[in-house]
C-alpha angles and dihedrals in degrees: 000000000000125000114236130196112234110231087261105058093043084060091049084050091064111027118146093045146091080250089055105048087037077062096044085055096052092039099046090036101137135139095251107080121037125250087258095044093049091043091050089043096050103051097045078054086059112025116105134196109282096169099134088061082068095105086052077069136093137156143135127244148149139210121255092219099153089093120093089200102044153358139213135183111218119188147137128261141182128194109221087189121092100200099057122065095198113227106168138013143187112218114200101224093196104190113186117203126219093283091053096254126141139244115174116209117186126206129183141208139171121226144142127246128180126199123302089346123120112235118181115221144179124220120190128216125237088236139013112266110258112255099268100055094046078076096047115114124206121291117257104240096201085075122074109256079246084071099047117117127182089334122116135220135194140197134169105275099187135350141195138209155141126254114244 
């Protein structure tokens, strides 16, 4: 007689992985979540930190700042790695005052991107961004950051994603 994986173990097997959370989402297939909720719940079960793949990253964004209830950062973004499908990132929104001090806002999405595709996405932050900085323009990145006033900055802080 053959041995046979249970569903389970076969998800265990590949954790971590596009095959993993695609298990996760037959095994868990109920109606009680929608499509949308077991997908989400089953990729943050399996994604993993990528973070040192952030250089394998590039995009291009901006901060919403004209709302006095919330703000978002919506952007672009292509992975440049082919192991790693992206599914959620952390985006360091870095704002400098007039006398060049900092203040860090961080703001989060979940998205999926594939491979050497660009994806937009749109990350929200915890908290709206106070009045002064909602007028701030980029930073010119000709200038030392010593240099920066009342200009603001971003990277990719963290990311997440499943190996494909």
């Amino acid at each position: 007689m053959a041995f046979k994986f249970s569903e389970n173990t076969y998800e265990y097997l590949v954790r971590g992985s596009v095959a993993g959370a695609h298990s996760c989402v037959e095994i868990y297939a109920s109606p009680l979540f929608t499509d949308e909720q077991l997908q989400i719940f089953c990729i943050a079960k399996h994604e993993e930190d990528i973070s040192i793949f952030r250089a394998d990253l590039s995009g291009r964004g901006s901060a919403n700042t004209r709302s006095e209830i919330n703000s978002n950062f919506s952007g672009t973004l292509t992975s440049q790695t082919a192991d790693y499908i992206i599914t959620w990132v952390a985006v360091s929104f870095v704002a400098y005052d007039e006398d060049g001090e900092i203040t860090e806002h961080l703001a989060t999405a979940h998205t999926w991107a594939v491979p050497f595709e660009e994806v937009n996405f749109n990350a929200r932050f915890g908290t709206a961004l106070p009045e002064p900085v909602r007028d701030y323009n980029g930073c010119d990145l000709e200038e030392a950051p010593s240099e920066f006033r009342s200009c603001w900055v971003w990277e990719f802080q963290s990311i997440k994603g499943l190996s494909s």
